[in-house]
C-alpha positions in Angstrom: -17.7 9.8 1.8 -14.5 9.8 0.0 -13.1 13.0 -2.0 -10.2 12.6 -4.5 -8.8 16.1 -5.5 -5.7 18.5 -5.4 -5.3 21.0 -2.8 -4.6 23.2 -5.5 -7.6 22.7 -7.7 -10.0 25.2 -8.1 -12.9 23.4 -8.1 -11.8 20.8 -5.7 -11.5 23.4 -3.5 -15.0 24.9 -4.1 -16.7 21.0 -3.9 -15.3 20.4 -0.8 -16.6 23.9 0.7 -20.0 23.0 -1.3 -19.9 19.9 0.7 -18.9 20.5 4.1 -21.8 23.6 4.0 -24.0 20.7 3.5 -23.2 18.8 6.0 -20.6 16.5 4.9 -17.3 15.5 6.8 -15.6 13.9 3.7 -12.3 12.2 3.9 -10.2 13.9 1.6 -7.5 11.6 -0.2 -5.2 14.5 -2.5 -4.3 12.8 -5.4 -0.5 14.0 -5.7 0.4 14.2 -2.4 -1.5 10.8 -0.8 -1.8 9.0 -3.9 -4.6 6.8 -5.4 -4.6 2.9 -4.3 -4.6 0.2 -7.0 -8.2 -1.2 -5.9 -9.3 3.5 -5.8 -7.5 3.5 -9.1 -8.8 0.6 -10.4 -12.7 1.1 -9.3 -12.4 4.4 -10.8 -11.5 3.2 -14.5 -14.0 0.5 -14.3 -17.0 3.5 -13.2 -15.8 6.1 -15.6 -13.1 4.8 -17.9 -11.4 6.7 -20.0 -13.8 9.4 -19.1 -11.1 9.4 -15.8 -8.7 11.2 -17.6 -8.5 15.2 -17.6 -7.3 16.0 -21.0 -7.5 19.6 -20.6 -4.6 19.0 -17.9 -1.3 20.5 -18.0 -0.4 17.4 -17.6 -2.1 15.6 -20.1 -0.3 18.2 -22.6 3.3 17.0 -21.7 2.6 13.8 -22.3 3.8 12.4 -26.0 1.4 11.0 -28.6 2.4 7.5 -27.7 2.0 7.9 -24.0 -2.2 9.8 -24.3 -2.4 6.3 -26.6 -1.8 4.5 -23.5 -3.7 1.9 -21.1 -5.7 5.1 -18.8 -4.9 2.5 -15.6 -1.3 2.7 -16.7 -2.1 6.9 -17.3 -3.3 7.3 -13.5 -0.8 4.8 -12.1 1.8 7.2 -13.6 0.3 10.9 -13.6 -2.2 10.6 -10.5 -3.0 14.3 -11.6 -3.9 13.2 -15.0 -7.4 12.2 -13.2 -10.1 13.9 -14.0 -11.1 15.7 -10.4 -13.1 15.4 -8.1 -13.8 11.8 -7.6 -16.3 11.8 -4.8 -17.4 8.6 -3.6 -20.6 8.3 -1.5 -22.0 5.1 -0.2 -20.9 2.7 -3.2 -22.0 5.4 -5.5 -19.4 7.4 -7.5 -19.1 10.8 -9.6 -16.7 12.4 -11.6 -15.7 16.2 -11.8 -18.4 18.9 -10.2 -21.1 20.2 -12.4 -24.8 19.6 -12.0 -25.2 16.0 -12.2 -22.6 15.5 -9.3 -23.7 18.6 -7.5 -27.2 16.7 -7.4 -26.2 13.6 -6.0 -24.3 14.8 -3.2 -26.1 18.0 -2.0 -29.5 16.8 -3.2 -30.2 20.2 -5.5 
């Protein structure tokens, strides 16, 4: 199990306790300060797409109009903290922030 967060995301930080309660040893990749591969990045957009971006970010608010129009690979490539978080990866299967849905696939509620 892979975990893509920030260290100093709230609800990172409450996934990642969620998880390890259940069970879990995940390997925890933080997106500013390790980065995000080009194949991670890349297998991300092609799951969620432009879902991937976290426009409620501070981040995402900087940003000029021209820039938000842009490619969301390009976005991520960029701003890793523009991504949407967490990205948990489980065994080829992949979800995106941590409310129910996600919550369900990886502590089986």
């Amino acid at each position: 199990m892979r975990f893509f967060g920030l260290k100093s995301c709230d609800t990172c930080r409450k996934a990642l306790k969620a998880l390890q309660a259940a069970g879990h040893s995940p390997e925890v990749i933080d997106v500013r300060a390790d980065g995000v591969s080009d194949a991670d990045r890349a297998q991300i957009i092609a799951q969620f797409g432009d879902k991937a971006i976290n426009r409620a970010s501070t981040t995402w608010r900087g940003l000029s109009d021209e820039e938000k129009a842009g490619d969301p690979a390009a976005l991520l490539a960029a701003h890793p903290t523009l991504m949407k978080r967490p990205v948990i990866e489980a065994d080829g299967q992949w979800t995106i922030g941590w409310k129910a849905d996600a919550q369900a696939v990886h502590l089986g509620e």
